[in-house]
Each structure stands twice: as C-alpha cells, then as structure tokens.
C-alpha positions as CSV (number, residue, x, y, z in Angstrom):
1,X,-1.4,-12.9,10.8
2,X,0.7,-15.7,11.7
3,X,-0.4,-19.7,11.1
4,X,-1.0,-21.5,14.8
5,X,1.8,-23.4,13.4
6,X,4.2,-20.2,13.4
7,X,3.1,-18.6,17.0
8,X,3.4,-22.0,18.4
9,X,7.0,-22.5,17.3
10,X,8.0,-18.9,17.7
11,X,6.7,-19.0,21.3
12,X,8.6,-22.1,22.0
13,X,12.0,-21.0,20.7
14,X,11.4,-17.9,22.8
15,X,10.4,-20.2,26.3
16,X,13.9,-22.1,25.0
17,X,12.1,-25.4,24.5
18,X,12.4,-28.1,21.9
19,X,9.6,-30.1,20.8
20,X,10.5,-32.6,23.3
21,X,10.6,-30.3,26.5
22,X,7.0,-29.0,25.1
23,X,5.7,-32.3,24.9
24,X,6.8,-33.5,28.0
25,X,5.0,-30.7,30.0
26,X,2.1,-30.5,27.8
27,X,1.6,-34.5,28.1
28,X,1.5,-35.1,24.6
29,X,3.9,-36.7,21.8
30,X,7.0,-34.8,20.4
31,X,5.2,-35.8,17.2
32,X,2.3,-34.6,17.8
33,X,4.0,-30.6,18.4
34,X,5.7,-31.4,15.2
35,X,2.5,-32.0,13.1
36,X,0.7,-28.8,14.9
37,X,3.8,-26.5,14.0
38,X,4.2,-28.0,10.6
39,X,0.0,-27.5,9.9
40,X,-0.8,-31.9,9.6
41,X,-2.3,-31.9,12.5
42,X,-5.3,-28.9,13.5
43,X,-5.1,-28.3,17.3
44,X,-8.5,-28.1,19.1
45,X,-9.2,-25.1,21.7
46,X,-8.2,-27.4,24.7
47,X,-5.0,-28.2,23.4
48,X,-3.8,-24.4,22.3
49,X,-5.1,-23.3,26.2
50,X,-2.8,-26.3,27.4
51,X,0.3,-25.3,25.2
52,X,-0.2,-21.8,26.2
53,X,-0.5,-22.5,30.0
54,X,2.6,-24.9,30.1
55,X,4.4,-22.0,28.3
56,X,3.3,-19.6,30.6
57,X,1.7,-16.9,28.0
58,X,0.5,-13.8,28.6
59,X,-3.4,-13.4,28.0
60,X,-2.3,-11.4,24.9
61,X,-0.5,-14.2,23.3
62,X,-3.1,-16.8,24.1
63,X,-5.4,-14.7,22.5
64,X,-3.1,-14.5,19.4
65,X,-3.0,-18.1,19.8
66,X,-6.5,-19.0,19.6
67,X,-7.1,-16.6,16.7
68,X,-4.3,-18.0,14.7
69,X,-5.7,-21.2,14.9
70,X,-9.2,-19.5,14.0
71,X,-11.1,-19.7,17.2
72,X,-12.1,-17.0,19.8
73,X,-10.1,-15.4,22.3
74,X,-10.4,-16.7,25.8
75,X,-11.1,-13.2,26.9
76,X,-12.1,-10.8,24.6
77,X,-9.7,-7.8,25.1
78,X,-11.4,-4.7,26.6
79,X,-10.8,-0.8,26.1
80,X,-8.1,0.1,28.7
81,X,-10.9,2.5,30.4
82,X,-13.6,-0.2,30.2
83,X,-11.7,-2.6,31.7
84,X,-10.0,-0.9,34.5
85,X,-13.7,0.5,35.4
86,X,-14.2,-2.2,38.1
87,X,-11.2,-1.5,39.8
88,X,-10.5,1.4,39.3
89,X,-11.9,2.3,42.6
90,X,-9.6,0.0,44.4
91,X,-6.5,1.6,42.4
92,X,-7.0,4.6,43.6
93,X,-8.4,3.9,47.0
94,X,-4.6,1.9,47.7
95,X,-2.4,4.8,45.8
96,X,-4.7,7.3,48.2
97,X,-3.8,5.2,51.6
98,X,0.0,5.3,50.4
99,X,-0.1,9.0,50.6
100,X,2.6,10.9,51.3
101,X,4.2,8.3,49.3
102,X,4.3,8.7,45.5
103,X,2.4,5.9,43.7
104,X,1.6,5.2,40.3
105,X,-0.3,2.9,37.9
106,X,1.3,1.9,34.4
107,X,0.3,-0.3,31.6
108,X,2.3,-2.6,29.4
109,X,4.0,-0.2,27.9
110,X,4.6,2.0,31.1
111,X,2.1,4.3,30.0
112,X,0.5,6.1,33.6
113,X,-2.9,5.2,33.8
114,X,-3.3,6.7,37.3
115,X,-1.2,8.5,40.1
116,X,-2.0,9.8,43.3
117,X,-0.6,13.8,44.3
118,X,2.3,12.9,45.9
119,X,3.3,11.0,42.2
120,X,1.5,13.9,40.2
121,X,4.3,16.4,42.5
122,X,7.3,14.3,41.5
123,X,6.6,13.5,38.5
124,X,5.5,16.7,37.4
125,X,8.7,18.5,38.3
126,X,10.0,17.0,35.9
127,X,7.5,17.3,33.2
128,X,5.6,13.5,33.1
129,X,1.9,13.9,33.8
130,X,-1.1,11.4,33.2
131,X,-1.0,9.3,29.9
132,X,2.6,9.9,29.5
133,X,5.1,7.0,28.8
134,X,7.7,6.4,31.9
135,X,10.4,4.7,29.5
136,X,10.0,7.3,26.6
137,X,10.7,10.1,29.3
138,X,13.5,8.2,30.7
139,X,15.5,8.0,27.2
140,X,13.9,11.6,26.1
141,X,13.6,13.4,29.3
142,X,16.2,15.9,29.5
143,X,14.7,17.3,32.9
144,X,14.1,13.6,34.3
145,X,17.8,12.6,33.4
146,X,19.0,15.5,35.4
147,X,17.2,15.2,38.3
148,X,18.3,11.5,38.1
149,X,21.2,11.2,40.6
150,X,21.8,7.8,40.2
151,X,20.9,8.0,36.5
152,X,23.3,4.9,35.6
153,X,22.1,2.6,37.8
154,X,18.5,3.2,36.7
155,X,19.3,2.6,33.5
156,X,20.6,-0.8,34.0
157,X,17.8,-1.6,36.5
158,X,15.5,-0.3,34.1
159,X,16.8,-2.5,30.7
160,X,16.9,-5.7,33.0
161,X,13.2,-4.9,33.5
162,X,12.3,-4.6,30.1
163,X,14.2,-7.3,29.0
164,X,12.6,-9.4,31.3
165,X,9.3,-7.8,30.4
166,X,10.1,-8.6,26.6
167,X,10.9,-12.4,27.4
168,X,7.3,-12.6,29.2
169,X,5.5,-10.5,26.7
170,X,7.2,-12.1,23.8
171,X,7.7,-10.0,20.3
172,X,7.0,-6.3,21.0
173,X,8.5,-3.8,18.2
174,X,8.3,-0.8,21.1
175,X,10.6,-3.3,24.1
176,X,12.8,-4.0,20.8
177,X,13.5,-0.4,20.2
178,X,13.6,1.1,24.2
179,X,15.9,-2.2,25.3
180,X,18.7,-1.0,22.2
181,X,18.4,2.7,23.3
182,X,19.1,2.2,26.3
183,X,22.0,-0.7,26.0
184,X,23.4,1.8,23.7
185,X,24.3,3.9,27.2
186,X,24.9,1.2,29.7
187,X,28.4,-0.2,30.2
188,X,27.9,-3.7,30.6
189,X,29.3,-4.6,34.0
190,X,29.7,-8.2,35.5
191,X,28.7,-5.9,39.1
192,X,25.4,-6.9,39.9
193,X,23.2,-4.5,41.0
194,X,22.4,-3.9,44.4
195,X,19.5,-6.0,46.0
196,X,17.4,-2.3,45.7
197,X,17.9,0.0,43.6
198,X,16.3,3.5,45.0
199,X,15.6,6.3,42.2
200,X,17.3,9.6,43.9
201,X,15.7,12.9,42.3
202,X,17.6,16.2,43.1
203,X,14.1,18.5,42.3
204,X,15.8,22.3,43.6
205,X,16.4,22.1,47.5
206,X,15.4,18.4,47.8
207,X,16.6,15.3,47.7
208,X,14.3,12.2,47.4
209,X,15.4,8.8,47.5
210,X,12.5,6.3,46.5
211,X,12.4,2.1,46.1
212,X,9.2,0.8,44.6
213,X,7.2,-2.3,44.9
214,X,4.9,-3.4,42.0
215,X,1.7,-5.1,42.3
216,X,-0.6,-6.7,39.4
217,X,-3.8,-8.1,39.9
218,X,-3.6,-12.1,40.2
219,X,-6.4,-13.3,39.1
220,X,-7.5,-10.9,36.0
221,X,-8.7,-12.7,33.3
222,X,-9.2,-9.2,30.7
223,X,-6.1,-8.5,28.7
224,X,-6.2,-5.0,30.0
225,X,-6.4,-5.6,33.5
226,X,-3.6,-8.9,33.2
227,X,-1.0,-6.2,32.2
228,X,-1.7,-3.4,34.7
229,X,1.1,-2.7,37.6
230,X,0.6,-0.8,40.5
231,X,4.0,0.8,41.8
232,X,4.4,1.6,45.2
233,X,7.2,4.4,46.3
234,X,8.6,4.1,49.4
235,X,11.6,6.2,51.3
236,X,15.0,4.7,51.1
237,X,15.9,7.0,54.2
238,X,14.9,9.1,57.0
239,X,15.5,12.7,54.9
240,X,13.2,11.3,52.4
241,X,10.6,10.3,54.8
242,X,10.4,13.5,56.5
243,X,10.0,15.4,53.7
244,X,7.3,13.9,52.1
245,X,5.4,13.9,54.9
246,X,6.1,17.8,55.3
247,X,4.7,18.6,52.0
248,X,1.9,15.9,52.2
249,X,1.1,14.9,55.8
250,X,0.5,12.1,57.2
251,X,-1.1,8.8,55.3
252,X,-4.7,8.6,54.7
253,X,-6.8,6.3,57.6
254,X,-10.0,4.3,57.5
C-alpha cells in the first residue's frame, strides 16, 4: 500500500493542483502539504477528511486515504448485495414505474446489478443479461456492435464517459485498459458531439432509438451505494415510443 504521503500527492497531481492551490482551499500552509506528502509531518483524521473533501474524492479513495495514513475508513465498504439491500426496493420500484421504457442499474465498473423487462428484452437480444459488464460487451460484443447503428458515435460518447469516470475515480487498471481499446477505434474529431446522443439498435424488424438519464444516490455514505447509477431509457422519437409500448404496455401506476 501506498504512504498518506504518496496518495495525497498522487491525488493532487490528478485534481491538477500544486501545493499551493491545495493549501489555499484546504486552509492550511503550502508547507504544511509539503511536510504531509514528504512524511515530517503525520496528518490527523480531520485533516485527511478535509484534504479529501476539498479534492472532491470518491468514498473509495478517502477510504484509501485514511488507511494509508493508518486509521479507519469513514465508511466501512459493504458487499455490493449487502449494501444495496436497503434500497434495493426503491431501485426496482423506479425501473418498474419506467416500464415500457428500458432501465438499468450498473456499478462502477458498469457491471448490471438490476434491470427491469423492458432492459432484460433489449439487452438480451443481444446477448447481455444480469451481472454482465456493459463496456466489456461494447468492445467484445459482436451482436451488440451490430445492432449498434450509430456504433461510432457511441463509442466516442462512451470513452468521454469513462474518461471522465477515470478522472473522478482516480487510478483504475480496468478504465486504463477499456479507455485505450476503445481510442484505438475512434477518430479523433474536433466535432463535438451532439447535445444527446441516442443509442439506435436495429434488433430484426425494429428500430429503437433510446437517450438515457443517470441517477446516483446523493447522499450515500457506503462505498457500494456512492458508486451505483441508475440509467433511465427514454425514446428519442415517436417510432420508438410506440413500439415499446406495443410490446410492453403502458407504464406502471400507483
């Protein structure tokens, strides 16, 4: 493991601050950052949780913080199913009301933790089920990438979400490896990408074209539960819409 010395310097190169800019939010001297990445000076469990919330860390990394340093995490991290437990009521209760709509939930490394049947459909058509990795499919997927009719631009919406994913997350071996996959295939482009960018499946006679929205859960305190998203599909256009809601019905009520 890493000195608090080391994570707190390798987090603040990574936030793009020098010791000054640190200081100056954390309300402390320059020198005093310098001592604490150098090892004279021990930081106490206050000052770490300061650093780490004027850095804006993920509950992972303040964890890693506070152990480097040898104290306790903040929040002891929980088994993915023992921490979604609580909620997981309210997960599926809001991807149940979204119906016909596909909706998903994914962990930190896009992993599906839970989708409702119109998600299970889609998805399934193209061979992604429960527990299955949405990025690994997306590089791997031969089925996926054909159904894909915009396959390009998901791509490149998809590696400016990871990358800014890995710039929030910080290190991670498995965003290092998917964000050079897929930047091997994209053409870089000074063309921004349109303000939405819809996935379009082709799945036989059909043609879907779905936007998402993604919701986390604000005030989590649990590891787990900080790095759970909630993705919402909704129809781009009419011929979407009225499909959906031919093979699906209407939306849930009550």
């Amino acid at each position: 493991m890493s000195t608090f010395g080391e994570t707190l310097k390798s987090w603040r190169h990574h936030r793009h601050l020098s010791q000054l800019d640190l200081a100056g939010v954390a309300e402390v001297s320059a020198r005093h950052i310098s001592f604490l990445e150098s090892g004279r000076a021990r930081p106490s469990r206050g000052m770490i949780l300061r650093l780490a919330q004027r850095m804006n860390l993920p509950h992972r990394a303040r964890n890693d913080m506070l152990l480097s340093a040898g104290y306790a995490p903040a929040a002891a991290p929980l088994r993915a199913e023992d921490a979604l437990a609580p909620v997981r009521d309210a997960i599926r209760w809001t991807m149940e009301r979204h119906m016909p709509y596909p909706a998903y939930a994914i962990d930190r490394h896009w992993q599906i933790i839970e989708m409702n049947p119109a998600a299970a459909h889609l998805l399934g058509a193209v061979g992604i089920g429960l527990g299955d990795g949405l990025v690994t499919h997306l590089i791997e997927n031969a089925a996926l990438r054909d159904a894909l009719d915009n396959l390009d631009e998901v791509l490149r919406h998809s590696l400016a979400r990871l990358r800014t994913e890995a710039a929030h997350f910080g290190a991670d071996p498995r965003f290092d490896a998917w964000i050079a996959r897929i930047a091997e295939e994209v053409t870089p482009s000074d063309d921004p990408l349109p303000p939405i960018v819809p996935s379009i499946y082709r799945l036989g006679d059909m043609r879907l074209s779905l936007f998402a929205t993604i919701g986390q859960f604000g005030t989590a305190e649990d590891v787990a539960l900080s790095e759970v998203k909630l993705e919402l599909m909704y129809p781009s256009d009419e011929a979407t819409a009225r499909q959906l809601h031919a093979l699906f019905g209407t939306a849930a009520e009550g």
